[in-house]
C-alpha positions in Angstrom: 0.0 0.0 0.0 2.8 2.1 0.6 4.5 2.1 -3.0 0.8 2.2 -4.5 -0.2 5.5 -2.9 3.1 6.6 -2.6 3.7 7.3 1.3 7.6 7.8 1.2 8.1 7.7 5.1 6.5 4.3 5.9 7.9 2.8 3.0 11.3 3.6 4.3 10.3 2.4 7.2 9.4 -0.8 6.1 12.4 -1.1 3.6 14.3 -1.1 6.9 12.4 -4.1 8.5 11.5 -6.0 5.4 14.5 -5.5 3.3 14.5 -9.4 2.4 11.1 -9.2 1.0 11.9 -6.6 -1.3 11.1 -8.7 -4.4 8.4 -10.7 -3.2 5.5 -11.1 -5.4 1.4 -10.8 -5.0 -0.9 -13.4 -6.9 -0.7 -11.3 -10.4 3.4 -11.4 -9.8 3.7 -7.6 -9.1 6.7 -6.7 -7.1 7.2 -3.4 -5.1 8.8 -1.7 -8.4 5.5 -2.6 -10.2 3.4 -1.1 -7.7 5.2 2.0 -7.4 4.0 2.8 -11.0 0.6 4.1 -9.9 -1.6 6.8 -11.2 -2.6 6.9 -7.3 1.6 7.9 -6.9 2.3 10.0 -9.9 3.9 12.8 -7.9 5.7 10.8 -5.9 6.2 7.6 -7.9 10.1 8.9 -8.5 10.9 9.4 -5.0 9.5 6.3 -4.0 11.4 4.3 -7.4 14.8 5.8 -6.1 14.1 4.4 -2.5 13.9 0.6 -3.8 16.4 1.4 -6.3 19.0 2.3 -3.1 18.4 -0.9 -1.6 18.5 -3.0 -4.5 15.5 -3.7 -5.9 15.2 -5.3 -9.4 14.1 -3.6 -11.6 14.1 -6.3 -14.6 11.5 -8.4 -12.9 8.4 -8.9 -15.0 4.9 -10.2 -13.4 3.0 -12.9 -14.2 1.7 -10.9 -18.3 5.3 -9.8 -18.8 5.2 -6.5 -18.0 8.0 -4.6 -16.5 8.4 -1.5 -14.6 9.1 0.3 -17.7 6.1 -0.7 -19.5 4.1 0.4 -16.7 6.0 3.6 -16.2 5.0 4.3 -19.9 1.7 3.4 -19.5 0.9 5.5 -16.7 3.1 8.6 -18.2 5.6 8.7 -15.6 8.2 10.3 -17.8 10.8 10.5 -14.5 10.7 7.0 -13.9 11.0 5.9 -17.5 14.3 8.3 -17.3 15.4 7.0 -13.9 14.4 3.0 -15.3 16.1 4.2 -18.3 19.5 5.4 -16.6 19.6 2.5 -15.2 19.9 0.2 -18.0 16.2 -0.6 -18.2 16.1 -2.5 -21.7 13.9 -0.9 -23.9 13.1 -3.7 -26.5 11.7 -5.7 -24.0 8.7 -7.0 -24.9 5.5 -8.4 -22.7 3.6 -11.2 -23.5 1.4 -9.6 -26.1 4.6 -8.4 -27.7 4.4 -5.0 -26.7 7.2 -2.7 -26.3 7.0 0.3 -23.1 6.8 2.3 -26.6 3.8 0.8 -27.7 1.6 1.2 -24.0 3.2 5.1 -24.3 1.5 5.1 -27.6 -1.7 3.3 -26.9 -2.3 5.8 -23.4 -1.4 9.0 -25.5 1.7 10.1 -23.1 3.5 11.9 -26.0 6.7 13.3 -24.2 7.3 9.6 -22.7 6.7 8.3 -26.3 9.2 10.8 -28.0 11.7 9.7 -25.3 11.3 5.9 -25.4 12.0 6.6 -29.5 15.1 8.1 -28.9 15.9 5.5 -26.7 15.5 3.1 -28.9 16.6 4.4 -31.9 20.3 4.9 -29.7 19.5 0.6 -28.8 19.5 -0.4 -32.0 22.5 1.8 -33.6 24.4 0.6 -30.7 22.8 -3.3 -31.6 24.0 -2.8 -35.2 27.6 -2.0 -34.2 27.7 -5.0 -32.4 26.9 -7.1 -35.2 29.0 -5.2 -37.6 32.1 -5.3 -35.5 30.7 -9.2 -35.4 30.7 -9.4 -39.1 33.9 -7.9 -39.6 35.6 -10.6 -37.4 33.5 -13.4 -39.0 35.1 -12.4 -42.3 38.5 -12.0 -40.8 38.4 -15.4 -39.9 36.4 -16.7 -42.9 39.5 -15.2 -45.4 42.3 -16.7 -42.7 40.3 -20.3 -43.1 40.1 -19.8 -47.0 43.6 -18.9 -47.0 44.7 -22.1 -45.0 42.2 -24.2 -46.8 44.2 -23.4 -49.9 47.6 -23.7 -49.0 46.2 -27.3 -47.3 45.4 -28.0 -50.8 48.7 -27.3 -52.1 50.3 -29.2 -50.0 48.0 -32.3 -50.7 48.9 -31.9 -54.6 52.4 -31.6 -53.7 52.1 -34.7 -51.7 50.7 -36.6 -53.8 52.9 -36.1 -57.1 55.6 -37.1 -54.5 53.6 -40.4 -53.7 53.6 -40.6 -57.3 57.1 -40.2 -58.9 58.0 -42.8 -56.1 55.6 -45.3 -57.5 56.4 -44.5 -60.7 60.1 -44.9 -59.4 61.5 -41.3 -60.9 63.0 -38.5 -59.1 60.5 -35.7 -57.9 60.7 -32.7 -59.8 60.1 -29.4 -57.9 58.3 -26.8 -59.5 61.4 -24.1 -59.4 61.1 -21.1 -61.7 64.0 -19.4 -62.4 63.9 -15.8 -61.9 64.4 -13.0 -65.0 63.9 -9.5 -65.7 60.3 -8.4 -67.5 60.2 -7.3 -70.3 58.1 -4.3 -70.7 55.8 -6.1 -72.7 55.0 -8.9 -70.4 55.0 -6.8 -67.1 51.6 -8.6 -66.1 52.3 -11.8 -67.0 54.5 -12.3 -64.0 54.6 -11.5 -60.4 57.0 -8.8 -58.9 59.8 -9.9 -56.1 60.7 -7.6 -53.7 64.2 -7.3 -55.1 63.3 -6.0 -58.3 63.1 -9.4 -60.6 59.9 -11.7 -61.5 58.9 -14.8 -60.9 56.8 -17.1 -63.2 54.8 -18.8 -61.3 51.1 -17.8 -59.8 50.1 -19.4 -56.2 46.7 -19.9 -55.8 45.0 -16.8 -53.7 41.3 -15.6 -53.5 39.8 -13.3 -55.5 41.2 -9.6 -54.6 39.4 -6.6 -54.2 40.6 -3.0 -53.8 38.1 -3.7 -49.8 39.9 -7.2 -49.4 39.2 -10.8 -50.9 36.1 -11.8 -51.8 34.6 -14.5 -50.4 31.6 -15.0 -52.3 32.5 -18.3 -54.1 33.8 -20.1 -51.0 30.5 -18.5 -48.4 27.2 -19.1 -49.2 24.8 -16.7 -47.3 20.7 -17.1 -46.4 18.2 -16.1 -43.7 16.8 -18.9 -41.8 13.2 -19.6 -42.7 12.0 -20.6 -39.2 10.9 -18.6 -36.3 14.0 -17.2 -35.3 14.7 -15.7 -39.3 18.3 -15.4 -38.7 20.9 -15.1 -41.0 23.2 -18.2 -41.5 26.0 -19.4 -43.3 28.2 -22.3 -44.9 31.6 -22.5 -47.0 33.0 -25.3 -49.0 35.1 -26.9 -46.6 31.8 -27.3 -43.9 28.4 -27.2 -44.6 27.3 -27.2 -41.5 24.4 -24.2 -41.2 26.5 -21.8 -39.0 24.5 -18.8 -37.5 25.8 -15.3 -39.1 25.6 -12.0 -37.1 21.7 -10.3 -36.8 21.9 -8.0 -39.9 20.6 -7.1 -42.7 21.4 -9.6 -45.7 22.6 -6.5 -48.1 24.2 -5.4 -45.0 26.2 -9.0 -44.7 26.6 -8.8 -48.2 28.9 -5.9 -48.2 30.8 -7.3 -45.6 31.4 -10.8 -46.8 31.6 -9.7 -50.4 33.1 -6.7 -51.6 32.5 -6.8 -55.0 28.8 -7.4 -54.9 28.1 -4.1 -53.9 30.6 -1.7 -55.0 30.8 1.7 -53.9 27.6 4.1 -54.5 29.9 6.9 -55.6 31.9 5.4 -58.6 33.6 8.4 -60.0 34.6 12.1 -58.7 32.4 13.4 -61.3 29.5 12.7 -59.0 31.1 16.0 -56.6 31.2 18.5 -59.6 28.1 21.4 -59.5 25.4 21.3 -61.8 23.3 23.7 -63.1 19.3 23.3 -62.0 18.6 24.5 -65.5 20.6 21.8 -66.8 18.3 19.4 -64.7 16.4 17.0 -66.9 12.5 17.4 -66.2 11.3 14.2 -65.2 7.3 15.1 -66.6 6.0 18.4 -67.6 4.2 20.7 -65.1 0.3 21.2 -65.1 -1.0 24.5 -66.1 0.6 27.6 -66.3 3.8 28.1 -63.6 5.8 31.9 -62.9 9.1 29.3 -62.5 11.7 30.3 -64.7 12.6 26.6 -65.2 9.7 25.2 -66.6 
C-alpha cells in the first residue's frame, strides 16, 4: 500500500524491516517496483522508485503478463521514472507477453513526451545493436579469409604430396616446380609476379579473388536467412556445410561485408562531386497548367 499511494516515510520504514522481502511477489506477480507505477503515486512515484532502487531492488523483474516496470511507467506517463528505469539500464526492447514494447503502452495511453523519449531510446538501442553485429561481421570475415587462405595452402600441399607419392611409385626422381627468376620485359609486365628485389617470378600461387576492400569470399560463403521462427541469418563454406548462425543483420548489410564486389561503392567516380546547373536538370514530366518558375 505504501508504494501504491506513494507514502515515502512508511515505506522507508518498512524497507528497513522487510529488506528481504523486497522482491516478493502478489498473486498477479507484481513486485514493489510494479506497484510504485501508480496513477494513485504519480507525484511521488520517482521518490518512492529511487528508494527501492538504493536498496536493490530489481528492476528487470516482469509479473505474471510480462510487464516490467518500464512498461508500466509508460503506461501510466511517468516520464521521470522511465528516465530514472532508463538510466539505469532498463532494456527498452523488452517486450510483454502480447509483444508490446514500453513504446507501444506510451503510444496506446497517449503520453507523448514519454513516447518521444522511449523513441530516442530506442533508436540509440539499436544503432548501438548494429555495431555490435557489424564489428561481429567484420571478425566473421576475418576469420572466414584466414580459413580460406589455409584451406588453400592445405590444398597445395595435398597436390604436392601426392605427385611425390607418385614419382616414387612411378620410381622417378620428384621434380620441384622451381622457376627461375628474369627480368620483364616491358611487354609482359603482367604476366608475372613482382619480387621484392626487383626481378619476377613465373609462377602464380593460388590466392582468393582480390578486391581493392579485401578478398572476396563470395565463391567459397554461401549466405541465407533462416526460414523458421528465429529468421536469422546463416552461413556455410566449402570446406563445412554445417548451417552456422551469421551475425543479426541485414542480408545486403552481410553482403557488403562478406563480399566486396557485390556491392561496390555508390559513388563510382569524382564526377558525381562536380556542380550542376538546376537549368541543366532533366525534367522528369511536364508541369500542369501555367507556372511563374523560370525553369519550366
Amino acid at each position: 500500500m505504501a508504494c501504491l499511494y506513494g507514502q515515502l516515510a512508511p515505506l522507508e520504514r518498512l524497507m528497513r524491516s522487510m529488506l528481504d522481502r523486497l522482491d516478493n511477489g502478489d498473486p498477479l506477480g507484481r513486485r514493489p517496483v510494479h506497484l510504485v507505477m501508480s496513477s494513485s503515486n504519480f507525484h511521488n512515484a520517482a521518490a518512492c522508485l529511487r528508494c527501492l532502487m538504493e536498496n536493490e531492488a530489481d528492476i528487470h523483474l516482469t509479473t505474471d503478463s510480462g510487464l516490467t516496470p518500464l512498461h508500466l511507467a509508460a503506461a501510466e506517463g511517468l516520464l521521470d521514472c522511465v528516465e530514472i528505469l532508463v538510466q539505469a539500464d532498463a532494456d527498452v526492447m523488452a517486450q510483454d507477453d502480447m509483444g508490446h514494447t514500453a513504446l507501444d503502452l506510451a503510444r496506446v495511453w497517449s503520453h507523448r513526451d514519454v513516447g518521444r523519449y522511449l523513441r530516442s531510446c530506442m533508436w540509440k538501442a539499436e544503432k548501438k545493436k548494429e555495431m555490435k553485429e557489424m564489428a561481429q561481421a567484420r571478425i566473421l570475415y576475418r576469420d572466414l579469409v584466414a580459413e580460406a587462405k589455409l584451406n588453400v595452402i592445405d590444398k597445395t600441399s595435398l597436390i604436392d604430396k601426392k605427385m611425390k607419392e607418385w614419382a616414387a611409385l612411378k620410381g622417378i626422381p620428384h621434380i620441384k616446380a622451381v622457376s627461375p627468376k628474369v627480368m620483364a620485359s616491358k611487354y609482359h609486365t603482367k604476366c608475372l609476379l613482382s619480387n621484392q628485389d626487383g626481378s619476377y617470378v613465373g609462377t602464380h600461387k593460388p590466392t582468393l579473388s582480390e578486391s581493392s576492400s579485401g578478398p572476396d569470399l563470395q565463391d567459397i560463403v554461401t549466405l541465407w536467412r533462416d526460414s523458421g521462427s528465429r529468421g536469422r541469418p546463416q552461413y556455410n563454406t566449402k570446406w563445412d556445410s554445417t548451417p552456422r548462425d551469421a551475425p543479426d543483420l541485414p542480408l545486403d548489410v552481410l553482403k557488403s561485408v562478406l563480399f566486396p564486389r557485390v556491392l561496390p561503392s555508390r559513388l563510382n567516380s569524382p564526377q558525381d562531386f562536380n556542380p550542376r546547373d538546376i537549368k541543366e536538370v532533366p525534367h522528369r514530366r511536364c508541369p500542369r497548367g501555367w507556372s511563374p518558375s523560370p525553369f519550366y
